[in-house]
Backbone and ligand atoms as CSV (ligand in chain L), in Angstrom:
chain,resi,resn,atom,element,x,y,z
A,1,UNK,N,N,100.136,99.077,106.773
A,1,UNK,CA,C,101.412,99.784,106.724
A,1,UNK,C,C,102.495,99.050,107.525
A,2,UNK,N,N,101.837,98.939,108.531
A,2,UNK,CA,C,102.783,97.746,109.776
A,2,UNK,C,C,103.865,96.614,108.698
A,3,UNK,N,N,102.918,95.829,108.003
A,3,UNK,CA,C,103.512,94.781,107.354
A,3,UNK,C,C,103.963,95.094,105.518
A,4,UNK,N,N,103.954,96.369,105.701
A,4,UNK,CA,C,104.433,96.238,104.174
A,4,UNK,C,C,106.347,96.455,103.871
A,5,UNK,N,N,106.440,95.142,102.981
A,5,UNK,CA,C,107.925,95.343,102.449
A,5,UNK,C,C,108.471,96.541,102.516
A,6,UNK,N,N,107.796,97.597,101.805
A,6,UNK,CA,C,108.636,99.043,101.647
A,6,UNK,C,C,108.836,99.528,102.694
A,7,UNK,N,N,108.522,99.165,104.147
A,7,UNK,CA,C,108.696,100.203,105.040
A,7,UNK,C,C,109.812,100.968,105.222
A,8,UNK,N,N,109.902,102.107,105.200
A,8,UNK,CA,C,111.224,102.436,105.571
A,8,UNK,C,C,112.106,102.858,103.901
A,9,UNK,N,N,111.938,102.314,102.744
A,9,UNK,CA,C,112.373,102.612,101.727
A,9,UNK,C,C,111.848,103.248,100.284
A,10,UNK,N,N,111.065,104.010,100.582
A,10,UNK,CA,C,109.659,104.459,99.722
A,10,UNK,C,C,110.713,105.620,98.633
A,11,UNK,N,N,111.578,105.622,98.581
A,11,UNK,CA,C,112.786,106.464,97.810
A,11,UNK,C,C,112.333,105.737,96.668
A,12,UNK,N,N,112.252,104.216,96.657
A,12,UNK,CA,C,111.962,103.519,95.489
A,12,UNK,C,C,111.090,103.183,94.671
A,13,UNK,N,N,109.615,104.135,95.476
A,13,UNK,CA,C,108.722,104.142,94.670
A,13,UNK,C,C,107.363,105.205,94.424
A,14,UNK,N,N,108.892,106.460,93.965
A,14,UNK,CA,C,108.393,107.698,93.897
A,14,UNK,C,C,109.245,108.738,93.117
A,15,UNK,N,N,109.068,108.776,92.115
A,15,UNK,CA,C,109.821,109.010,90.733
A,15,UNK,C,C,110.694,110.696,91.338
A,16,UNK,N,N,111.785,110.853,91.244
A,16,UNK,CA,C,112.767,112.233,91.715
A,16,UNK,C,C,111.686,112.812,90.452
A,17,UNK,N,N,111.888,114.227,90.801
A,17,UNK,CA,C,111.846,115.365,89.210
A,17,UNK,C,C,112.582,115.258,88.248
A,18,UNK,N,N,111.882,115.374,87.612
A,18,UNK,CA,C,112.888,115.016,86.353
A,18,UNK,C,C,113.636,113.529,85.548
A,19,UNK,N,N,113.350,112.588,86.768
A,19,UNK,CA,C,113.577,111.380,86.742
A,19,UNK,C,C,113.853,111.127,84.830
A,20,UNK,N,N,114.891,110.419,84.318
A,20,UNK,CA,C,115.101,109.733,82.794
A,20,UNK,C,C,114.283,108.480,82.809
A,21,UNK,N,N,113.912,108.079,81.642
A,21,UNK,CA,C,113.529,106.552,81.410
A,21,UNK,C,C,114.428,105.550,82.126
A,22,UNK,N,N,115.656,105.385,81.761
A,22,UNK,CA,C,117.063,104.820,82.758
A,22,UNK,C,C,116.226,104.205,83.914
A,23,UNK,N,N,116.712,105.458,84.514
A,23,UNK,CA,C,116.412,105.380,85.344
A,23,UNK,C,C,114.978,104.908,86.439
A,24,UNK,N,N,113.899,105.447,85.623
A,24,UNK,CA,C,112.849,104.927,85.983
A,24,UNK,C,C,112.554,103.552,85.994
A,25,UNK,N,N,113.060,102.861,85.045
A,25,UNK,CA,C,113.175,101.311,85.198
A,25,UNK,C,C,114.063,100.607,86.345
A,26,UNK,N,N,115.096,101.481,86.753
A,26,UNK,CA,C,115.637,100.589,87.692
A,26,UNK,C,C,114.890,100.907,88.659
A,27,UNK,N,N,114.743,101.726,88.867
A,27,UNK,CA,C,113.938,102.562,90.607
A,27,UNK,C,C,112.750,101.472,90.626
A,28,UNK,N,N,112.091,101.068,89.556
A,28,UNK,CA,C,110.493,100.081,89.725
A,28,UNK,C,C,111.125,99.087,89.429
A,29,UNK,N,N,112.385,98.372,89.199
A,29,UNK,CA,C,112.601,97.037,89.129
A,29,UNK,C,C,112.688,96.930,90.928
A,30,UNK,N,N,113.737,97.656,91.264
A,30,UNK,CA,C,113.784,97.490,92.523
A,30,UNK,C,C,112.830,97.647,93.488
A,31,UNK,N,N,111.698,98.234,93.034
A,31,UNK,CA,C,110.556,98.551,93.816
A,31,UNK,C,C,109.528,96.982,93.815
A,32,UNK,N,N,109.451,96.330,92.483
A,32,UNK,CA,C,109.045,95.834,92.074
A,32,UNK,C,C,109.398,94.249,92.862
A,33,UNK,N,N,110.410,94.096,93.013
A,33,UNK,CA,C,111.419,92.810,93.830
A,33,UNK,C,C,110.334,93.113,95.077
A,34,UNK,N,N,110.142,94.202,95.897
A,34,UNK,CA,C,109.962,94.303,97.227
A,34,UNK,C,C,108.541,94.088,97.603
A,35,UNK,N,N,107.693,94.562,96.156
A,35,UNK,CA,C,106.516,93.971,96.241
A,35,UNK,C,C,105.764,92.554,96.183
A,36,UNK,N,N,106.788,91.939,95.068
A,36,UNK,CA,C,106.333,90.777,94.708
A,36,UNK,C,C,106.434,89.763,96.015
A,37,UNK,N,N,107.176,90.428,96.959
A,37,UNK,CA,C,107.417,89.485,98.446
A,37,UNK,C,C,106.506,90.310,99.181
A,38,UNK,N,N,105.829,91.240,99.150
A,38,UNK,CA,C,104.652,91.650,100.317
A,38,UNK,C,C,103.497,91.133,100.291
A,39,UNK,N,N,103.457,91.109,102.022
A,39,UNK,CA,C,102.246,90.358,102.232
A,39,UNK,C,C,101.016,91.003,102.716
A,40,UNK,N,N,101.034,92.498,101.789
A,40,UNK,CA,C,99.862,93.577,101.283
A,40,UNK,C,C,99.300,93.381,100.222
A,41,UNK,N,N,100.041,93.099,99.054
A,41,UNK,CA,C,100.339,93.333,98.209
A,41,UNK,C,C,98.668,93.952,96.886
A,42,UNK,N,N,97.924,92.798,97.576
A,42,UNK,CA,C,96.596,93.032,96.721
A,42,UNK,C,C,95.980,94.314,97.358
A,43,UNK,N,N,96.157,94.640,98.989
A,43,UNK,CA,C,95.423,95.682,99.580
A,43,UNK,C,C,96.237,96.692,98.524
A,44,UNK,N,N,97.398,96.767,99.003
A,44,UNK,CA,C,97.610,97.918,98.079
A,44,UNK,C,C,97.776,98.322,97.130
A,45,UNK,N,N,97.207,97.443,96.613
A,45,UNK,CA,C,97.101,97.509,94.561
A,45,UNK,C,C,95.968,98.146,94.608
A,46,UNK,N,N,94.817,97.937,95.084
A,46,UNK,CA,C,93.890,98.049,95.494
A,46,UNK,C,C,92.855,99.487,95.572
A,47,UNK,N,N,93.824,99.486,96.779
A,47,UNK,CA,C,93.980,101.036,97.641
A,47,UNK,C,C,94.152,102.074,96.737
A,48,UNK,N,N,95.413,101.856,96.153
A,48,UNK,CA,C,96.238,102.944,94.690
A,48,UNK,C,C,95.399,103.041,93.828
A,49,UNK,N,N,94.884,101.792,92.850
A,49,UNK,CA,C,93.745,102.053,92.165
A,49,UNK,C,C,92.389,102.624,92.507
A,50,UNK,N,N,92.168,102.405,94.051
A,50,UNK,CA,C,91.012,103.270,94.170
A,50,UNK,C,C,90.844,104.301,94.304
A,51,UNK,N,N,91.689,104.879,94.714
A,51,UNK,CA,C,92.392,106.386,95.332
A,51,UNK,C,C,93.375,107.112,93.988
A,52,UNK,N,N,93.346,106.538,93.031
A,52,UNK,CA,C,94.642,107.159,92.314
A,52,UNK,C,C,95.648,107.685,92.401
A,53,UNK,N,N,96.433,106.864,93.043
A,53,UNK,CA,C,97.685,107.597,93.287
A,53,UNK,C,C,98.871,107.581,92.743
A,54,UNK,N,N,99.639,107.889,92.799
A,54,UNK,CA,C,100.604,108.337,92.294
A,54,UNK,C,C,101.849,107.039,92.225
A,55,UNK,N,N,103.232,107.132,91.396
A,55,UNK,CA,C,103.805,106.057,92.526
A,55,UNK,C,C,103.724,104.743,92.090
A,56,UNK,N,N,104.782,104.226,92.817
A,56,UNK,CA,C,104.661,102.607,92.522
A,56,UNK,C,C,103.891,101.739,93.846
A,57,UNK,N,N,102.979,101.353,93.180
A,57,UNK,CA,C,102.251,100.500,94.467
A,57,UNK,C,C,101.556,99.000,93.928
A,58,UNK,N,N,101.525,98.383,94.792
A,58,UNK,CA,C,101.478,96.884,94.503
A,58,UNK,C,C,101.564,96.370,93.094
A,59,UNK,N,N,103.071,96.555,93.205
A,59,UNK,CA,C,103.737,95.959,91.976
A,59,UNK,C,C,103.130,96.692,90.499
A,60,UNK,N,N,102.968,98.122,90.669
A,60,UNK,CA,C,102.498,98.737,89.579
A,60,UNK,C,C,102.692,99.968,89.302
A,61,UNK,N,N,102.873,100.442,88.610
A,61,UNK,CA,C,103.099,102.013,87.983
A,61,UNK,C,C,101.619,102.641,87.813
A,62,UNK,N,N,102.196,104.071,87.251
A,62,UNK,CA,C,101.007,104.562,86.910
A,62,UNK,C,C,100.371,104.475,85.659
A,63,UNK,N,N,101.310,103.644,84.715
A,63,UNK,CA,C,100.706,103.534,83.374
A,63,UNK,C,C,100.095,102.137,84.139
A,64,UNK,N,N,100.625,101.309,84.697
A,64,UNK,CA,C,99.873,99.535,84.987
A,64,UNK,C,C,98.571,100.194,85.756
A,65,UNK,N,N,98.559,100.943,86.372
A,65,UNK,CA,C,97.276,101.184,87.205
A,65,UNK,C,C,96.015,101.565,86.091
A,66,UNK,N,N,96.487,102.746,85.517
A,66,UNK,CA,C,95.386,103.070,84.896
A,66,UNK,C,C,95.331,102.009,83.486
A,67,UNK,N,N,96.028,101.477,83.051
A,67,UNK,CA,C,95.663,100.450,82.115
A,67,UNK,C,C,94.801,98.957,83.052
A,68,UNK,N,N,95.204,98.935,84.002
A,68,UNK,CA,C,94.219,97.762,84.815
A,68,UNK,C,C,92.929,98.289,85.470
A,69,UNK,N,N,92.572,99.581,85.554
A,69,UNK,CA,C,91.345,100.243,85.550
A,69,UNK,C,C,90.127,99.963,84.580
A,70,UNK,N,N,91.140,99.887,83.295
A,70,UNK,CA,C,90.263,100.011,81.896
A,70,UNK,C,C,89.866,98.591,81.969
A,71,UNK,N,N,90.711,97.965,82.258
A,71,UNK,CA,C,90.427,96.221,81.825
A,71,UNK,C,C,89.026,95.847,82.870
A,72,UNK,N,N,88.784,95.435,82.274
A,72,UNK,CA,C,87.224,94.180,83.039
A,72,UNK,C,C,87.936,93.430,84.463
A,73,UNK,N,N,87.393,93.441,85.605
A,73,UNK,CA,C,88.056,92.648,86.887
A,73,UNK,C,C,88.219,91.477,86.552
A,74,UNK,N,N,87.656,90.853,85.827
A,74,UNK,CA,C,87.933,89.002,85.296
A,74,UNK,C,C,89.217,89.023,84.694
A,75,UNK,N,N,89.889,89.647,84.479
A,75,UNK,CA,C,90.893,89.794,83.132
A,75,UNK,C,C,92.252,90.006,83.699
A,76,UNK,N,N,92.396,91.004,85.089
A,76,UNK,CA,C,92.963,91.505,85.993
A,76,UNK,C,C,94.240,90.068,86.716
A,77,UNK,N,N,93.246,89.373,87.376
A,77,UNK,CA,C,94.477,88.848,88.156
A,77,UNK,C,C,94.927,87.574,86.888
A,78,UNK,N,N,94.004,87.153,86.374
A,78,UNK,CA,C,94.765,85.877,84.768
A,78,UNK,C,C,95.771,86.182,84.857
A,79,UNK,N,N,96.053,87.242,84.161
A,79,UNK,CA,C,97.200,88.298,83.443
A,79,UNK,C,C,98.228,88.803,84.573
A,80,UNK,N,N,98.325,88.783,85.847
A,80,UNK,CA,C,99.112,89.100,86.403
A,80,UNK,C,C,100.064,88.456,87.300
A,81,UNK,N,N,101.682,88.453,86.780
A,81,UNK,CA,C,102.496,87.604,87.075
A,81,UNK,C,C,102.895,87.546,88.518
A,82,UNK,N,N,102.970,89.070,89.006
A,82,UNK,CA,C,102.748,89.201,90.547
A,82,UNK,C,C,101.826,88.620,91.788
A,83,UNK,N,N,100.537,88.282,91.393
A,83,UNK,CA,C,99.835,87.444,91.685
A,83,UNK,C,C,99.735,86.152,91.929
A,84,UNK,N,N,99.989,86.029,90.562
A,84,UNK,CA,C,100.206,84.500,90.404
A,84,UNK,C,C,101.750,83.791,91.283
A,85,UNK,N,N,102.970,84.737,91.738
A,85,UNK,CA,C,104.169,84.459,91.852
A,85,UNK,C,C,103.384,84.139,93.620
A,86,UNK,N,N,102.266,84.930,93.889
A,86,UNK,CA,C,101.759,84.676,95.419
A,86,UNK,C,C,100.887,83.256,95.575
A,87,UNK,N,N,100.682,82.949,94.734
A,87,UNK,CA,C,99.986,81.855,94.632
A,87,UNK,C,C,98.683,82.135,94.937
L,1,SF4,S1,S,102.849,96.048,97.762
L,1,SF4,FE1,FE,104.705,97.220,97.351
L,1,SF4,S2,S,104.142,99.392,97.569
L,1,SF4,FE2,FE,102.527,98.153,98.516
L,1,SF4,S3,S,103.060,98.059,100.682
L,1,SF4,FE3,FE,103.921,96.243,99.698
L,1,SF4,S4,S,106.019,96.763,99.108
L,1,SF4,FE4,FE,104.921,98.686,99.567
């Protein structure tokens, strides 16, 4: 928690009620910028997927979470641009 990007700005990755499509894309673009620079980033991809939570967390939604659940772990980081942007 100490070292994660969002500290302090978690407005951005936690959908209001009622939230529009619009809108939901900007709220996880911007969420999305803050992850791709954390240096959590796999813990808390991680974490979210293990725990199911809610929310945008390491660079993922809740449709990316539960669609990277389904997938095989070999298949997981190939495919992921966030990852790969960490080297
Ligand atoms: S990966 Fe994203 S959601 Fe997770 S701690 Fe870092 S900035 Fe926050």
């Amino acid at each position: 928690m100490a070292e994660a990007a969002c500290k302090g700005q978690t407005e951005h990755f936690f959908a209001p009620h009622g939230e529009q499509a619009e809108a939901r894309e900007l709220r996880e673009a911007i969420a999305r910028s803050m992850c791709v620079t954390c240096p959590v980033l796999l813990a808390c991809r991680e974490y979210a997927r293990r725990h199911r939570e809610q929310g945008y967390w390491g660079a993922e939604n809740d449709d990316q979470r539960l669609e990277a659940r389904r997938r095989p772990a070999r298949h997981r980081r190939a495919s992921d641009p966030a990852i790969a942007a960490q080297g």
